[in-house]
N, CA, C and O of each residue as an XYZ file, in Angstrom:
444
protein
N       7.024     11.932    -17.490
C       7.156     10.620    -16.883
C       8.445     10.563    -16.061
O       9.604     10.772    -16.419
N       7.968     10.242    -14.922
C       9.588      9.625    -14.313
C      10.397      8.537    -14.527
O       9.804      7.913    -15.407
N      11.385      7.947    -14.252
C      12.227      6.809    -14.371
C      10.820      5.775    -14.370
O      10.362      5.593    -15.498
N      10.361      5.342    -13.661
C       9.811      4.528    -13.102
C       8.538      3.693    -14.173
O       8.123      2.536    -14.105
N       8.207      4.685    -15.022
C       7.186      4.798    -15.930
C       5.689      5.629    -15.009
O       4.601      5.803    -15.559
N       5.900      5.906    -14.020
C       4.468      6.808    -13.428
C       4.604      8.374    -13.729
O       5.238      9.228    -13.110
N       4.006      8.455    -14.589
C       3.219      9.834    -14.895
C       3.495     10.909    -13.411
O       3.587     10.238    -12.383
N       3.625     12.379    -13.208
C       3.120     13.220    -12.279
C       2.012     13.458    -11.972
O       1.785     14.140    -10.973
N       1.020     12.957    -12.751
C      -0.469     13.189    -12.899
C      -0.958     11.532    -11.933
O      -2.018     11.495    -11.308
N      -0.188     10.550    -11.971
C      -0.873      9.331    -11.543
C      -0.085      9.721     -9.993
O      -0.680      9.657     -8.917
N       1.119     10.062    -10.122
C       1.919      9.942     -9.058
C       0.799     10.850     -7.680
O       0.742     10.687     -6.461
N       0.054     11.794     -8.622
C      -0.581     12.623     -7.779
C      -1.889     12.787     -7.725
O      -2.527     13.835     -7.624
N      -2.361     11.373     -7.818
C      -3.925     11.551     -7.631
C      -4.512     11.087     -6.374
O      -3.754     10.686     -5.490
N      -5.815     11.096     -6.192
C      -5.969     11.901     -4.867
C      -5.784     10.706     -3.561
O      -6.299      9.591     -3.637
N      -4.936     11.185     -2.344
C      -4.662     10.259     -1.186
C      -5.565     10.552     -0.402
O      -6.175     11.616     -0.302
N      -5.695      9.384      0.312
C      -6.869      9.506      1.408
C      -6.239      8.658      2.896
O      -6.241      7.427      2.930
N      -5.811      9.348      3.869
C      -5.228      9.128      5.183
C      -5.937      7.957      5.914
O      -7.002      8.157      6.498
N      -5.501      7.046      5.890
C      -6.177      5.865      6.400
C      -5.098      5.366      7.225
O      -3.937      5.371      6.815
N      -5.566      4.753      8.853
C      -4.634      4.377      9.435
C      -5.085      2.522      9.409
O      -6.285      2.462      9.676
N      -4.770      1.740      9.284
C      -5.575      0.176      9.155
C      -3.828     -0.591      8.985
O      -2.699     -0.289      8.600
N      -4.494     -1.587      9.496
C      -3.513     -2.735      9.609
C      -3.428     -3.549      7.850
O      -4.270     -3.559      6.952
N      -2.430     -3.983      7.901
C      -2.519     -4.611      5.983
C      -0.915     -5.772      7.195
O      -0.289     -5.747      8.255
N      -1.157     -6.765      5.580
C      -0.159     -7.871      5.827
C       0.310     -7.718      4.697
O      -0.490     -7.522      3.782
N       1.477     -7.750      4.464
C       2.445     -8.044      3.561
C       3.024     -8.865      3.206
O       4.027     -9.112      3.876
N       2.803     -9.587      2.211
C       3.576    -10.873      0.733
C       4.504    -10.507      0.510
O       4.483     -9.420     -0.067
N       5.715    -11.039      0.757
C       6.897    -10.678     -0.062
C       7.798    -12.007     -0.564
O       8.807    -12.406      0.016
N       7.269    -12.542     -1.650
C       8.049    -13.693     -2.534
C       9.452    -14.248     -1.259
O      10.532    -13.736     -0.966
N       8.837    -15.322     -0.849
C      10.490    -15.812      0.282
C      10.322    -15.699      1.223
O      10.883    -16.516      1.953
N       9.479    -14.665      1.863
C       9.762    -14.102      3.072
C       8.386    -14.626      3.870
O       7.398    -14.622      3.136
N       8.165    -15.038      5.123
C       7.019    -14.695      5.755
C       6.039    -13.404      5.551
O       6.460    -12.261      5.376
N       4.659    -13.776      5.603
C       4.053    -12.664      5.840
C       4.408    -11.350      6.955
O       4.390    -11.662      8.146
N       4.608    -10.436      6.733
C       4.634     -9.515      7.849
C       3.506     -8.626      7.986
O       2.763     -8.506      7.012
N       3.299     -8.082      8.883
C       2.143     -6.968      9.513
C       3.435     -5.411      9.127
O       4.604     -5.151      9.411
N       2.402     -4.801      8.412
C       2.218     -3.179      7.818
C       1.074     -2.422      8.531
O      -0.043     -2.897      8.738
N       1.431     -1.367      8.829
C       0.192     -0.487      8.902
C       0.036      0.630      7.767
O       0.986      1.406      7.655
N      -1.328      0.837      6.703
C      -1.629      1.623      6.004
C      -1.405      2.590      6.708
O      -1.589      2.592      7.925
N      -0.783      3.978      5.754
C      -0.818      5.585      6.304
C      -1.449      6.021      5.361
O      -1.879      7.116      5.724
N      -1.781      5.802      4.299
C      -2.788      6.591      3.164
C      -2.726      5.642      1.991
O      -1.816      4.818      1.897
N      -3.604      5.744      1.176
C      -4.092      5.379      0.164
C      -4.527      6.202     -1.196
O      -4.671      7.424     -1.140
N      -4.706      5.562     -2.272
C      -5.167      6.289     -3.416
C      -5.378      5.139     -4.541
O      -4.506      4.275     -4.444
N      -6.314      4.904     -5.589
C      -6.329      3.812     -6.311
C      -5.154      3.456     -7.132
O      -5.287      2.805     -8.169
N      -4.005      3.863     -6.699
C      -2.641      4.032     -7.728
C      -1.987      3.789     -6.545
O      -0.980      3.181     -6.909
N      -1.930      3.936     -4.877
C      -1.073      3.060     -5.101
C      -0.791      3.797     -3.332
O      -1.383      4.833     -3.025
N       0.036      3.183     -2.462
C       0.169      3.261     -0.870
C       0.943      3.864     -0.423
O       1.841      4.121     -1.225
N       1.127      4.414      0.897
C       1.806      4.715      1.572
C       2.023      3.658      2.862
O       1.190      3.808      3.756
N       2.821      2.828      3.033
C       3.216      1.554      4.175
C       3.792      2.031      5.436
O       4.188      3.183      5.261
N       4.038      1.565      6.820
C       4.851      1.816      7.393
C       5.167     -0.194      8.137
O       4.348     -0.809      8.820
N       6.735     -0.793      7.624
C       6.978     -2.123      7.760
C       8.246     -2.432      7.845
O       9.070     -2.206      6.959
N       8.501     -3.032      9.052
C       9.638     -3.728      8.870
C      10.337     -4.751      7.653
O      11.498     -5.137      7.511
N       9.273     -4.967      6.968
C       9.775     -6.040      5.693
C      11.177     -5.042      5.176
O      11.342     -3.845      5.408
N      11.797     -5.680      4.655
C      12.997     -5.879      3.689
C      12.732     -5.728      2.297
O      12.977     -6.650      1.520
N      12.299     -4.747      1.953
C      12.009     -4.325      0.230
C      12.856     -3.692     -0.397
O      13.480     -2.719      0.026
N      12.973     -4.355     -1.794
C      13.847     -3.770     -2.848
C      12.554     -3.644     -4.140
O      11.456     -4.200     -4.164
N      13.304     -2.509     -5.344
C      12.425     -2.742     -6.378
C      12.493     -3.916     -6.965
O      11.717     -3.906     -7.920
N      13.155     -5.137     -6.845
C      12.750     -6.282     -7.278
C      11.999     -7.212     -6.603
O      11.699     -8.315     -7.061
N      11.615     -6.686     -5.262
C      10.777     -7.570     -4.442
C       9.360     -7.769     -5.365
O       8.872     -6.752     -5.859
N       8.746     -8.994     -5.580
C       7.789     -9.697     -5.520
C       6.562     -9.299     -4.388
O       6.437    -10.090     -3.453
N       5.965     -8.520     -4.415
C       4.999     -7.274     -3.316
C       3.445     -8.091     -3.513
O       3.155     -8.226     -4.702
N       2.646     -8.522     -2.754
C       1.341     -8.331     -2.969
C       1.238     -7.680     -1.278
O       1.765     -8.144     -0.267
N       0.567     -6.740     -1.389
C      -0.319     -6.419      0.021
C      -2.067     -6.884      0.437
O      -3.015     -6.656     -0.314
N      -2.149     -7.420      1.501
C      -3.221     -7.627      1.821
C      -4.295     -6.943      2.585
O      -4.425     -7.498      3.677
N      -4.954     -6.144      2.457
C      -5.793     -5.024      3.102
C      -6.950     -5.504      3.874
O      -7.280     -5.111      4.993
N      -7.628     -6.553      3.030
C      -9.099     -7.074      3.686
C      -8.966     -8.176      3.437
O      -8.601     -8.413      2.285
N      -9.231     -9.545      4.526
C      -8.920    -10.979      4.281
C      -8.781    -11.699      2.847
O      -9.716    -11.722      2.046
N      -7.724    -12.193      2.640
C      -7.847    -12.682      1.707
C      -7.675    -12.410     -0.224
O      -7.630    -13.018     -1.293
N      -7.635    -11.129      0.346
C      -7.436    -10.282     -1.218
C      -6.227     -9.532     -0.870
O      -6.004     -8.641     -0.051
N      -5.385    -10.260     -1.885
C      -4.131     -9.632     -2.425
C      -4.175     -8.674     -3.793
O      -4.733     -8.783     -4.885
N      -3.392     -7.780     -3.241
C      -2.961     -6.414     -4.376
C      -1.499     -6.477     -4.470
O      -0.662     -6.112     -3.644
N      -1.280     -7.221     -6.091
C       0.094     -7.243     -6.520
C       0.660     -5.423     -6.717
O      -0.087     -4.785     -7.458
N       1.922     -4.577     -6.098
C       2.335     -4.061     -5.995
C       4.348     -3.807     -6.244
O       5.305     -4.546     -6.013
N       4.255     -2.757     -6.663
C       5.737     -2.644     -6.911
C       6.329     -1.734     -6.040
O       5.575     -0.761     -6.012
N       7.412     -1.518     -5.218
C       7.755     -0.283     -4.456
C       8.369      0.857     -5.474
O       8.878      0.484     -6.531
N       8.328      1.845     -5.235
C       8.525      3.082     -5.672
C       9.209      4.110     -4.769
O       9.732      5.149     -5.170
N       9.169      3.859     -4.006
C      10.147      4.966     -2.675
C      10.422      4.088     -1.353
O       9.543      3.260     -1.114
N      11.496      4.140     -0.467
C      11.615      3.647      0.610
C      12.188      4.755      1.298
O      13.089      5.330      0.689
N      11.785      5.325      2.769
C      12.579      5.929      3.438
C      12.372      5.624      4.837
O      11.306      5.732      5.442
N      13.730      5.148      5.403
C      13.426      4.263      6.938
C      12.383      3.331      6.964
O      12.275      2.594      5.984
N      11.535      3.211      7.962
C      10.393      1.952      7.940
C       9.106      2.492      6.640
O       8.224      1.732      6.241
N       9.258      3.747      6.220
C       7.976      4.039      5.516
C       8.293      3.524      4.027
O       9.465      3.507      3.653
N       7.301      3.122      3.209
C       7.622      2.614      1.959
C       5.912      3.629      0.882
O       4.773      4.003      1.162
N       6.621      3.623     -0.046
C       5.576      4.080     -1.219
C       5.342      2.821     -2.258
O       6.393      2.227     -2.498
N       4.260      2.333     -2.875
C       3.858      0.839     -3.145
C       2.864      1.424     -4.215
O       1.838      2.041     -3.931
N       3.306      1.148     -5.471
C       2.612      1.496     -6.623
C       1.482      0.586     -6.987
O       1.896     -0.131     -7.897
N       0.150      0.266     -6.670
C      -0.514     -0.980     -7.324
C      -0.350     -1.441     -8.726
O      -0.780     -0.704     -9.613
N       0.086     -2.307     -8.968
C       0.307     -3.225    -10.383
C      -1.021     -2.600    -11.331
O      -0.915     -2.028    -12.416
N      -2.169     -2.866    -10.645
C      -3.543     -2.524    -11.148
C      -4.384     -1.769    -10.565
O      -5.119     -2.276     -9.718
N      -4.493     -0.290    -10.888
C      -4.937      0.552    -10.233
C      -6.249      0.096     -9.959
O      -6.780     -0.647    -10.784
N      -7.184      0.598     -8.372
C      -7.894      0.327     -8.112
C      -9.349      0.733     -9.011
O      -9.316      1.800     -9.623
N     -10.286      0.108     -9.068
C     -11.704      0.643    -10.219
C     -12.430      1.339     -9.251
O     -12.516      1.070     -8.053
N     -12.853      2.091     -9.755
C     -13.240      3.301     -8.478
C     -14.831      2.544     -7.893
O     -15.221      2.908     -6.784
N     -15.588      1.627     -8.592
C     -16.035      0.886     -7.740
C     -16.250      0.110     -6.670
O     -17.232     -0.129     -5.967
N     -14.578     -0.403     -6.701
C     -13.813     -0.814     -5.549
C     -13.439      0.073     -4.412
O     -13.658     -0.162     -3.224
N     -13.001      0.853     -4.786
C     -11.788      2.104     -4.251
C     -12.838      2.227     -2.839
O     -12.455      1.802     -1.749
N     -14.508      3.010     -3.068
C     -14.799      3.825     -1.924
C     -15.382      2.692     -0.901
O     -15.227      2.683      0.320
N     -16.152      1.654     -1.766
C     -15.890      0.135     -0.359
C     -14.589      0.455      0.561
O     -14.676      1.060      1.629
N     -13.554      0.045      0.092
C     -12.503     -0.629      0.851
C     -12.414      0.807      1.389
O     -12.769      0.549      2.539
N     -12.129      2.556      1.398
C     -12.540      3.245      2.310
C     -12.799      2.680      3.057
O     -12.060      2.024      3.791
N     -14.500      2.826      3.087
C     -15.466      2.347      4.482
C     -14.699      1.482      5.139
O     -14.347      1.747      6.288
N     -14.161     -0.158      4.272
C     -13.836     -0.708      5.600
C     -12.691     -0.475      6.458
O     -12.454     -0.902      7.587
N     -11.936      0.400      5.585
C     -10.592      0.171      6.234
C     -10.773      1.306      7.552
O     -10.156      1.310      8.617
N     -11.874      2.279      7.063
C     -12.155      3.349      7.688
C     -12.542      2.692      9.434
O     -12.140      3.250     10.455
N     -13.498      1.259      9.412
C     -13.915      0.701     10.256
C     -12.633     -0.931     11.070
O     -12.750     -1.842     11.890
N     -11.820     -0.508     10.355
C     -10.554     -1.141     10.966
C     -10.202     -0.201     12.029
O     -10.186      1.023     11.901
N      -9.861     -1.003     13.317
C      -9.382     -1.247     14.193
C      -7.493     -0.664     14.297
O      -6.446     -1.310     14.341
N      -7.820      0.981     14.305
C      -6.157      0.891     14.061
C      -5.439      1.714     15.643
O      -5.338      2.879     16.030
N      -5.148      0.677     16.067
C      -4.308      0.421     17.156
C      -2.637      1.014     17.011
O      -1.974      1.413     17.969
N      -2.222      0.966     15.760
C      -0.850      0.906     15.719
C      -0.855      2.779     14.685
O      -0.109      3.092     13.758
N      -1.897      3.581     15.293
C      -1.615      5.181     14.817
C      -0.604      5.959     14.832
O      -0.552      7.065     14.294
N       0.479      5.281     15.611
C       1.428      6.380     15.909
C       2.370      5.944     15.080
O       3.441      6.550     15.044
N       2.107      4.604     14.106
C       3.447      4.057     13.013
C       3.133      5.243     11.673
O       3.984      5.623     10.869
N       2.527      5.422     11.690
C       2.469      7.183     10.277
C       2.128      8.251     11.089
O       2.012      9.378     10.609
């Protein structure tokens, strides 16, 4: 286990390169616009101007309306690593694929 309480085994299960637009919750702050760089049901890879600390208050928003409470776990320059609170149910997981797969990602060159 690391500091953090995540396992090497969770830390490393499997990512999937997704480029898609997400909005970001941060307790205080306005919403801001993120662009997804990969995914995994455990947890993100961001690229955002927001202002995150590990005590930030995190939900990310991927598909209207549905928030995923999240904790950060790495920051380096604009890119952030975002642990999901509640890992995704793999029922869920290969939907949101598809859609994010069918998002509109304009902003490719931020990952």
């Amino acid at each position: 286990m690391r500091g953090n309480g995540m396992s090497e085994a969770t830390r490393r299960s499997m990512r999937h390169d997704v480029i898609a637009q997400a909005i970001l919750h941060v307790a205080g702050e306005a919403p801001m616009a993120a662009t997804l760089c990969n995914i995994s049901r455990h947890g993100m890879v961001i690229d955002s101007l927001a202002s995150l600390s590990s005590h930030s208050d995190i939900r990310i928003e991927l598909i209207e309306g549905q928030l995923l409470p999240a904790r950060l776990i790495w920051r380096e320059g604009f890119k952030a690593g975002l642990e999901l609170v509640e890992p995704l149910r793999a029922n869920d997981y290969w939907p949101l694929l598809v859609a994010l797969a069918t998002d509109d990602a304009s902003a490719s060159d931020a990952c």
